[in-house]
C-alpha positions in Angstrom: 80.9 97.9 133.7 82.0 100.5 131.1 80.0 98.7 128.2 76.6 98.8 130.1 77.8 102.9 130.8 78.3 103.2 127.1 75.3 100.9 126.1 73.0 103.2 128.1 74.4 106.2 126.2 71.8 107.5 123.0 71.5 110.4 121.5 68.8 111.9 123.6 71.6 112.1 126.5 74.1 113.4 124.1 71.2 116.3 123.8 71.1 116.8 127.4 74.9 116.9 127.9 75.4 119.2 125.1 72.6 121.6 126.5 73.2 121.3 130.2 77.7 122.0 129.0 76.4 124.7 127.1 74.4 126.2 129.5 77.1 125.9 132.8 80.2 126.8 130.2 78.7 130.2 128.2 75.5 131.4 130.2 76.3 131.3 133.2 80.4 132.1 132.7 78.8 135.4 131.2 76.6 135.9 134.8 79.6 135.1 136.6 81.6 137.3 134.6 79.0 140.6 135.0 79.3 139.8 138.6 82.8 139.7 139.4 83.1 136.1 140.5 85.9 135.6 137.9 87.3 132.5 139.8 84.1 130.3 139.8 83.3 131.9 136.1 86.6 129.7 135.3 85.7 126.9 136.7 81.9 127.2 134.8 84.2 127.7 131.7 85.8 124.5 132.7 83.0 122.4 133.8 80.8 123.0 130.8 83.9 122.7 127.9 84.2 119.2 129.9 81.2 118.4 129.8 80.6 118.9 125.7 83.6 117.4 125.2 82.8 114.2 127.3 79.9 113.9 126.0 81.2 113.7 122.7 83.4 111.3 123.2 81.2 108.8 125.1 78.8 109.5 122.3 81.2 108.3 119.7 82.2 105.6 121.8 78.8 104.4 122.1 78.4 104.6 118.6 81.3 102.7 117.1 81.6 99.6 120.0 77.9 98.9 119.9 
């Protein structure tokens, strides 16, 4: 199971995970910050630095099992 996850795992979806973490973690913490919705501006924060930083990982997974 995790090796056809990590088999399916290139370097176009490391682009799209990168873009899509950056996008919910900076721009739109920022909007959420100008609106006073500091609570789900944290969580966006959170989401998005997860999201780069799982994306990483599977990414350099992918890259030294296969």
């Amino acid at each position: 199971m995790v090796t056809r996850i990590l088999s399916t795992f290139n370097i176009y979806f490391l682009f799209l995970m990168l873009l899509s973490g950056f996008v919910v973690g900076f721009v739109d913490y920022n909007h959420y910050n100008k609106n006073n919705l500091i609570h789900i501006a944290k969580k966006a924060r959170i989401i998005g630095i997860s999201s780069l930083v799982i994306g990483v990982v599977l990414y350099l997974l992918s890259q030294f099992i296969f």
